[in-house]
N, C-alpha and C positions, 0 to 999 in steps of 0.2 A: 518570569511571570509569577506573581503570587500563587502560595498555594493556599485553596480556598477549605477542601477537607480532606480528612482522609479519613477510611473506615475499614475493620477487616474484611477481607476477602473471606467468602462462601456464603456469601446469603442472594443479593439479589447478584453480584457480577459473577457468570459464568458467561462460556465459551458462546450459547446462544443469546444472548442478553448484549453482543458487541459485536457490531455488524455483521459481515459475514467470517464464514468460520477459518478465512485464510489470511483475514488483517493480523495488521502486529499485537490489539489487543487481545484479538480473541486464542494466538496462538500464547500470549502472556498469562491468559486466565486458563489454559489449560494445563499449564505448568505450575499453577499456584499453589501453593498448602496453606494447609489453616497457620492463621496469623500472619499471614504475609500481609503488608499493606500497601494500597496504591494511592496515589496522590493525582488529583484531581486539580486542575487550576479553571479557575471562572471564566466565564464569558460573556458578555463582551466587556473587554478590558475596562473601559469607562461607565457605569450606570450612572442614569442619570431621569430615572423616573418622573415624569410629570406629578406632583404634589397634587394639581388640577382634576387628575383622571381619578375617579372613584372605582372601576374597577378595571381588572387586570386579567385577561385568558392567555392561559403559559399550555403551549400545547406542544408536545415531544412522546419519544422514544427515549430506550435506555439511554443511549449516546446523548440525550438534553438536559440525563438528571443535576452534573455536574451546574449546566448554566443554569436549571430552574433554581436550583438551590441558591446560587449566586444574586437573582433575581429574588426571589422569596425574600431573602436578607434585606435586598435595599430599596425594596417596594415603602410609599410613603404608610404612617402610622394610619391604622381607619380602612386601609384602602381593600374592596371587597375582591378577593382572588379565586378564581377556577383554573385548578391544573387537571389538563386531560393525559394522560399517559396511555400509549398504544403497546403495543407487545404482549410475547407470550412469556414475560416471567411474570410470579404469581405474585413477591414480591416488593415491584418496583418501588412500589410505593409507601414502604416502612423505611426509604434512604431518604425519602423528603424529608424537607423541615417544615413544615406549613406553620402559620402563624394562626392567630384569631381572624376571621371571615374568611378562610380559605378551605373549599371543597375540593375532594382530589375524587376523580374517577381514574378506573383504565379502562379502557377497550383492547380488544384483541385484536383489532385490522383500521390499518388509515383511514379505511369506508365507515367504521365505526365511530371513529375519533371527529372526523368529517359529520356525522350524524346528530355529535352529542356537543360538538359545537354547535352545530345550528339549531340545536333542542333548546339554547341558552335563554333566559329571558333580560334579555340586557338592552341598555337603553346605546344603542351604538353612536350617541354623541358624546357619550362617556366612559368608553373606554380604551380601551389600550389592546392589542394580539399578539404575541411573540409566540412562533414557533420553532423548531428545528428538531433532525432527525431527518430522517430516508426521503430520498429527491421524489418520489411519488404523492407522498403524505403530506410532503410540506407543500409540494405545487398545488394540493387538494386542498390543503388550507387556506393559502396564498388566493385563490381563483375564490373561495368562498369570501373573506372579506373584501378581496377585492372589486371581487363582479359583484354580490348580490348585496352585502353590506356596504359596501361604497365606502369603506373607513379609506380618509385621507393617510397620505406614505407617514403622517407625522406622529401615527395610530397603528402602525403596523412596522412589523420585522419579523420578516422571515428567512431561514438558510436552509438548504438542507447542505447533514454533515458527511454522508455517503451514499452509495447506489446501488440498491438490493442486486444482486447477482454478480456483482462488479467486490475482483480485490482491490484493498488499499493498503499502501505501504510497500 
C-alpha cells in the first residue's frame, strides 16, 4: 500500500488519540520518542471524487486523519470542504492539510460532531459525506444522512474503524 504521509511523533498522535489504550497503536505511541516517525497509508485505495459534487463533509476521529488527508488531496479543484473532527486532542487538527474552501471544526463527542453536521447549510443535492472512526459516531452519522438527509448510497460512505471499549489487535 502506498504511503501517503509521515510526520513526527509528539504532537497530535499519543496514546489517547488511537483508539483504545490496549490497541497495537496506542501501545506503539507509548513507546515513541521524539523523532520517531510513523507512516500512514490512505484510504480508500481508489479515489475517485465526483468532479460534479461541489461540496464535500469528511467527518472523523483521530483514526480518520490519515484518510481525510488522502481525501483533501484528491478532492476536485473549486470543490467547497467541511472536516468535522471529534476527540479530545487539542491538536487534531494542525496534521490536516486543507486546501482553499475548506473549514475544519472539532467537537469533543460524536453528539457534537452529529450536531455540527446537521448545523451545515448545504444544498444536499450537492454533495458528497464520508465518514469514519468509532462504530457509535459513524452509525450517528450514517442514520443522519441517511434518515433525515436522504443523500443517495452514491453520496455517502461510511466505516467505522474500531469500538469504543473493545481491544483491537
Amino acid at each position: 500500500m502506498a504511503v501517503n504521509w509521515q510526520r513526527t511523533v509528539l504532537r497530535a498522535m499519543g496514546a489517547r488519540d488511537v483508539h483504545e489504550p490496549t490497541g497495537p497503536a496506542a501501545r506503539w505511541a507509548r513507546q515513541a520518542a521524539a523523532g520517531d516517525t510513523v507512516d500512514f497509508s490512505f484510504t480508500p485505495a481508489r479515489l475517485a471524487p465526483d468532479p460534479g459534487i461541489g461540496t464535500y463533509v469528511l467527518a472523523g476521529d483521530a483514526s480518520a486523519l490519515p484518510a481525510i488527508n488522502s481525501l483533501l488531496g484528491a478532492l476536485p479543484d473549486g470543490a467547497r470542504t467541511h472536516v468535522i473532527l471529534t476527540g479530545d486532542h487539542d491538536d487534531a487538527a494542525s496534521v490536516l492539510r486543507p486546501r482553499a474552501g475548506t473549514t475544519v471544526t472539532v467537537t469533543g463527542t460524536g453528539a457534537e460532531q452529529v450536531a455540527c453536521l446537521g448545523a451545515l447549510d448545504l444544498d444536499h443535492a450537492d454533495c458528497y459525506v464520508w465518514a469514519a472512526g468509532e462504530r457509535q459516531d459513524v452509525a450517528a452519522v450514517r442514520d443522519l444522512v441517511r434518515k433525515q438527509w436522504r443523500l443517495p448510497k452514491d453520496r455517502q460512505h461510511t466505516q467505522y474503524y474500531w469500538i469504543r471499549g473493545k481491544a483491537v489487535g
